[in-house]
N, C-alpha and C positions, 0 to 999 in steps of 0.2 A: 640842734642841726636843722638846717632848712634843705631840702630833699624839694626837688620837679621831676616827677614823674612822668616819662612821655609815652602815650598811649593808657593813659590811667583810666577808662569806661573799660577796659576789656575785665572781665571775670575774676581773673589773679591777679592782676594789676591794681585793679579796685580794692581788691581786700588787700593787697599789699598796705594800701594809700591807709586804708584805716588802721592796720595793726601800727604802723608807722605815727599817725597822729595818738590813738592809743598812749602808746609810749613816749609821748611826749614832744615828737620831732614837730617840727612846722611842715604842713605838707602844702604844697600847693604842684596840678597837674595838670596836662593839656592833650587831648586827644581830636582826631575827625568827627568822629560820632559819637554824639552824646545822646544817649537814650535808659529809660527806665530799664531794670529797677537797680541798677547800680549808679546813675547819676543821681536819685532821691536819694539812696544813699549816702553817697559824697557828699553830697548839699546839706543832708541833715548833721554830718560831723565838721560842718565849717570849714571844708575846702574846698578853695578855688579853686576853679575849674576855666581854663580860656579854651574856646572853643579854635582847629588848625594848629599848624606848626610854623608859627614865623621866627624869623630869627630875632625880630624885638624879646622874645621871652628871656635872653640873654639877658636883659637890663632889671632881671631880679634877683638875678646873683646869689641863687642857690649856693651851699656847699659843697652838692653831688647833683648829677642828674645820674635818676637811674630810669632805664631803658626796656621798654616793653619792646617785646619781639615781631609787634605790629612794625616799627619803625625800621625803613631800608638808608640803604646809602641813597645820596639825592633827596632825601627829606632835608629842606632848610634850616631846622633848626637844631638837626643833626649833625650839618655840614657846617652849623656855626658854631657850634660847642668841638665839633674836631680840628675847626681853623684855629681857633682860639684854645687848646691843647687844653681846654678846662679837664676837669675827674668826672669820668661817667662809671655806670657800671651797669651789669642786669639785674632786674629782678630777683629771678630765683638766688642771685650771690650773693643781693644783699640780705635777704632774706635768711641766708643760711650764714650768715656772718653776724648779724643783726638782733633775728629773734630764734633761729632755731637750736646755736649752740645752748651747749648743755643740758637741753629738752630731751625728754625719750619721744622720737619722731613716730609716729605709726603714719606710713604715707598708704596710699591707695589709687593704682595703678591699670589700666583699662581700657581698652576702647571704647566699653559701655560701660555706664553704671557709677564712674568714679563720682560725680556730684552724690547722687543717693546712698550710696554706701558711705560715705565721708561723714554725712551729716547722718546717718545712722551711728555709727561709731562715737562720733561725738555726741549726741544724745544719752548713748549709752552712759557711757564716762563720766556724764555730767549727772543724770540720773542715779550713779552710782557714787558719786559724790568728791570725782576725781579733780573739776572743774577743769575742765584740757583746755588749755589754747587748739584755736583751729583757723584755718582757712580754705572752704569750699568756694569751690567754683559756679555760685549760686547764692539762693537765698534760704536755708534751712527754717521753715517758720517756725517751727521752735526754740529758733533762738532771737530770729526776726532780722540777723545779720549775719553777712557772709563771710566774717573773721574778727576773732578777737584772741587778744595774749593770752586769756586764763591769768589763775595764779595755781595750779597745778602743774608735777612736771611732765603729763602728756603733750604733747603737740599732733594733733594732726590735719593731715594735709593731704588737698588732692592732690596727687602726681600726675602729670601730662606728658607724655613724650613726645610732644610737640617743641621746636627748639628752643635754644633758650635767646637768644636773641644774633642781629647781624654778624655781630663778631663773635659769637660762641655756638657751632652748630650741636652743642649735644644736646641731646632732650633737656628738660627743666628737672626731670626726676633728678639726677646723677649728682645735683648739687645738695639733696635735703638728707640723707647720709640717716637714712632710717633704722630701728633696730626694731621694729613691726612693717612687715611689707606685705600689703594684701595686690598679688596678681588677680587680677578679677578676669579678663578673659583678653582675648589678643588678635584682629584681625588688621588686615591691611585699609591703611585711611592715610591721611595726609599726604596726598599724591603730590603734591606740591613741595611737600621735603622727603619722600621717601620715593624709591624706585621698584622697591619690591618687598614684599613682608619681612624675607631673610633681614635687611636691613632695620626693621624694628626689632625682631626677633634679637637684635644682637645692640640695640639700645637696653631692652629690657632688664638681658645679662649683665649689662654695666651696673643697673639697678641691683641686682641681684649680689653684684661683686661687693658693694658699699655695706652691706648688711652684716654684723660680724657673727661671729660662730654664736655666739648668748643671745641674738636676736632670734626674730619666726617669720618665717615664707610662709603666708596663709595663700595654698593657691587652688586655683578651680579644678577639679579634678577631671573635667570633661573638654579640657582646651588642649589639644593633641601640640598647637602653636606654644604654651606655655610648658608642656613635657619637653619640647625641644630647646625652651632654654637652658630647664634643669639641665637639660644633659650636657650643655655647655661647661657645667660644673656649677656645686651648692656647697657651701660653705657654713650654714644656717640649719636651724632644725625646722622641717617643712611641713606644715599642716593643710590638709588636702578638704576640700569641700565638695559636694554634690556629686557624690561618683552614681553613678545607676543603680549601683546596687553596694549591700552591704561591706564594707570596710575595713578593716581595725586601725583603729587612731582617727579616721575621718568623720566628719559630722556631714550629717544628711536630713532632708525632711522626710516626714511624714505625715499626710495630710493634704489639706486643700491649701492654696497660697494664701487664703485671709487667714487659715487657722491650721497650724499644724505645729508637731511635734518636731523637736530637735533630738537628732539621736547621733551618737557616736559609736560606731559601730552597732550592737543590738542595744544598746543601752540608750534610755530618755535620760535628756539632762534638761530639760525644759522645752517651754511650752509659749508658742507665739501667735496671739489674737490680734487685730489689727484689721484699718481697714484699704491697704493696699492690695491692690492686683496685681497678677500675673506671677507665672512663677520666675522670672529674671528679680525681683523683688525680694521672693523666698531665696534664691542663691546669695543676693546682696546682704539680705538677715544673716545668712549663716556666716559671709565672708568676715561681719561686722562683730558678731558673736566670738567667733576664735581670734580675730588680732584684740577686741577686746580683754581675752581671758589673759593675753598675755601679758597686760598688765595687772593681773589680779581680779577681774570682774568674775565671778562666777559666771556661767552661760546660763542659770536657770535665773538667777538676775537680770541678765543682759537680753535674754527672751521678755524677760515681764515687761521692761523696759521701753522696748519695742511698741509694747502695748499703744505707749503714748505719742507716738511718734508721726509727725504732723506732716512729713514730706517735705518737699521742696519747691519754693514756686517756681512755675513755670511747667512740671512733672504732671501735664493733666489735669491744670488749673483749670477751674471753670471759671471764666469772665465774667458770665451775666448769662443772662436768657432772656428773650423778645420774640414777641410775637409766636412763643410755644417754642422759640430753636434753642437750643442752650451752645454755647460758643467754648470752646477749650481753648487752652495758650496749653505750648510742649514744646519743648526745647529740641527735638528730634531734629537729625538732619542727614545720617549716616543710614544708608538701606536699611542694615538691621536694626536699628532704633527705629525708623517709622514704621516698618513690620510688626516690632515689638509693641510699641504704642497704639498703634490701631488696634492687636490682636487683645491688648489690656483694655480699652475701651470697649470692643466687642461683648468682653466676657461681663464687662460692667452691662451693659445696652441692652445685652438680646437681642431679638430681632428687630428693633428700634435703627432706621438708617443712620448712617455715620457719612459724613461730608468731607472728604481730608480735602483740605487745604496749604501749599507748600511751597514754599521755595528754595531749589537748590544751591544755596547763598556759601555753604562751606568751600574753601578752598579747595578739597578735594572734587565737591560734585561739579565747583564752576567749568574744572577742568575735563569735565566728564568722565573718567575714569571708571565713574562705577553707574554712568544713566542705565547700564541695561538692565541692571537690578529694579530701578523704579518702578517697573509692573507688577513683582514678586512681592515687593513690598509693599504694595496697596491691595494684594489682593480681595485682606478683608473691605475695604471702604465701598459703600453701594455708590459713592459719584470722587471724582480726583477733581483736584483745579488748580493747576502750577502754573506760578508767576514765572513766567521762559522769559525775564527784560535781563538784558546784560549777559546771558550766554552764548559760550562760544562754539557752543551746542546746539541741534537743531530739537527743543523737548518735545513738537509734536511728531518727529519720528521716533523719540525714543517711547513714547506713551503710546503710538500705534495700535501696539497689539491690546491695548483696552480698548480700541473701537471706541462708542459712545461714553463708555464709562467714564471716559480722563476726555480734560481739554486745557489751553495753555492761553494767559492770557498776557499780552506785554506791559499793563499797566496794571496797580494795584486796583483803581476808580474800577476797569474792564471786569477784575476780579471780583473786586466788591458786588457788581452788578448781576454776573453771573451766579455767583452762590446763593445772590435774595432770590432771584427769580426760579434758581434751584429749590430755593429752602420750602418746607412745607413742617407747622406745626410737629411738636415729637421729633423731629431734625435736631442730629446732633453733631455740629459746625466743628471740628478739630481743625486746628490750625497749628503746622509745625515749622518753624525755625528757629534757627542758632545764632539769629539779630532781632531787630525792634521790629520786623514784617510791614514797615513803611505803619506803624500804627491800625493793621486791619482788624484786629479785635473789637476795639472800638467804634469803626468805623461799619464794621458789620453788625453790632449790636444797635446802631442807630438807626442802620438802614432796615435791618428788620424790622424796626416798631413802627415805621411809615404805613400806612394801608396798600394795599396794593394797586397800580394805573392800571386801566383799563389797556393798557398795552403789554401787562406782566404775563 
């Protein structure tokens, strides 16, 4: 089958595009932007890639076009595959028609954390000798790629309740019919499809509704949002993580986030070394540990496991280092993600300065919905510097109340300029978005190795 993908650089569309060629299909896909590290990908599995949506792409005569939820009505080469009554579909449907029937699904559902826990799990699995099909929404270096079939029948999958595309508004979970579902935690985001949490709140329970009685709800024991959907009704046997305090039936840390104990109730069941931060990390360990065991993994397995576990790019990557600054790449883009990342690099740093660099590029933050957050959320960083081009937002009122601390610039070049002249030696450059950041990584690691003008 020959399959065109539209909007195939996005995250899940991309690993769609490979588990698809994987299996045999002819893939060929056409997206707006095309940028690293899932277009090196594409390219390295031998598919095409046209860069825009014109309605010539008809003249390749696909067998299906399936349909990334980037693509609206009024896209040309969507209006030309509906003029001409061709077979489309979504992602997530072909997906769950395609490669997930059959499979025991363990999905992983979140506002945070779903890439890292994903590829945690699957780690595990793989380590354990289960060899899972998987598709994160990322790049898990220990595999080096963001999905493949496996020949094992775990599958897992990051769940997004993001929708699933123009003609299907349910999330993308609803269609992957899980019998492990790890709820990881639940806030309001996607302002742009949602009107208020209640409304996720009650995507989630659909998720929730697909799991059958023999499956496991592994859920955060400290998300008051996710209590509300149990109580929606559960159907599932439900395993609780990270309560404050001691338990029975839940697993909890003990210890410090690089190195602690796993316990279930007063009871150690193993033991997790590693060199990640923060404790959102240690909850992601635990979340990954119990939907693990439910396919058989021991957790004292599944902890060692861990041990090995290389992260995800993009999660606090370091780029490079020039002239003494060393540069991060983070996917952050939601308040409590750059909160959370700053506060993880902090604990890395010490008192070594930290330089956040951002742009509120998510559909939610273009909307502004949540800028008032943006001070809260940088509060660890000693300097802010937000690329404000294309909002319909005004970022240097919303950054105000940091005074000197934060400033906004409308071009990346502007930005670039300001963070050299900012930087100094033992400077530690984070740079957080949820696209390519116009290339400033790069861009910033070359400008630092320049000497300084006598006008810096």
């Amino acid at each position: 089958m020959h399959i065109h993908i539209l909007g195939i650089c996005g995250t899940f569309m991309g690993g769609l595009a490979a588990l698809a060629r994987e299996a045999g299909h002819r893939v060929t896909g056409c997206d707006a932007n095309v940028y690293p590290p899932m277009s090196d990908q594409l390219r390295a599995l031998g598919i095409d890639l046209i860069e825009g949506f014109d309605a010539g792409q008809l003249a390749l005569k696909p067998d299906l076009f399936v349909v990334g939820n980037v693509v609206s009505r009024g896209n040309a080469l969507m209006e030309a595959i509906l003029d001409a009554g061709l077979p489309y579909t979504s992602g997530p449907q072909w997906l769950a028609e395609h490669v997930l029937q059959g499979r025991h699904v363990l999905a992983v559902a979140g506002t945070h954390g779903k890439t890292t826990t994903t590829s945690m799990l699957a780690w595990i699995l793989e380590h354990a000798g289960l060899q899972p099909g998987f598709l994160v929404g990322g790049v898990p270096q220990n595999f080096g790629v963001s999905a493949r079939l496996g020949v094992g029948r775990p599958f897992v999958i990051e769940a997004d309740e993001y929708d699933t595309a123009f003609f299907d508004k349910r999330s993308k979970f609803v269609h992957y019919r899980p019998r492990t579902a790890v709820l990881n935690n639940l806030e309001f985001d996607h302002a742009d499809i949602f009107d208020r949490i209640e409304d996720i709140e009650r995507q989630f329970h659909h998720l929730v509704r697909t799991v059958p009685a023999s499956g496991r709800l592994v859920v955060n024991a400290r998300e008051a949002t996710l209590q509300r959907v149990l109580e929606q009704g559960c159907w599932s046997e439900v395993v609780r993580f990270g309560p404050p305090r001691e338990e029975t039936g839940a697993l909890r840390a003990r210890g410090e986030p690089h190195a602690f104990d796993v316990l279930r109730g007063s009871l150690k069941i193993g033991r997790v070394e590693w060199a990640l931060l923060g404790e959102h990390n240690q909850l992601n360990a635990l979340a990954a540990i119990a939907a693990a065991e439910h396919v058989g993994v021991d957790p004292e397995i599944a902890a060692r496991a861990l041990g090995s576990f290389e992260n995800v790019r993009r999660r606090l990557e370091l780029r490079g280092e020039a002239g003494g600054v060393k540069v991060y790449d983070d996917f952050a883009h939601h308040p409590t993600a750059i909160r959370t990342t700053v506060n993880g690099l902090r604990r890395k740093v010490g008192l070594a300065r930290i330089l956040a660099v951002f742009e509120p590029r998510s559909n939610t933050m273009k909307l502004g919905t949540m800028k008032a957050q943006l001070p809260w959320s940088l509060e660890e960083a000693d300097l802010s510097f937000c690329h404000g081009g294309g909002l319909g937002w005004d970022a240097r009122e919303a950054l105000a109340p940091m005074g000197a601390q934060a400033s906004v610039h409308d071009s990346i070049d502007a930005l670039v300029t300001a963070v050299v002249r900012a930087a100094r030696p033992g400077d530690h450059v984070l740079c957080m978005s949820n696209g390519g950041f116009g290339g400033v990584h790069a861009r910033l690691l070359v400008a630092l190795q320049k000497p300084a003008g006598p006008n810096s």
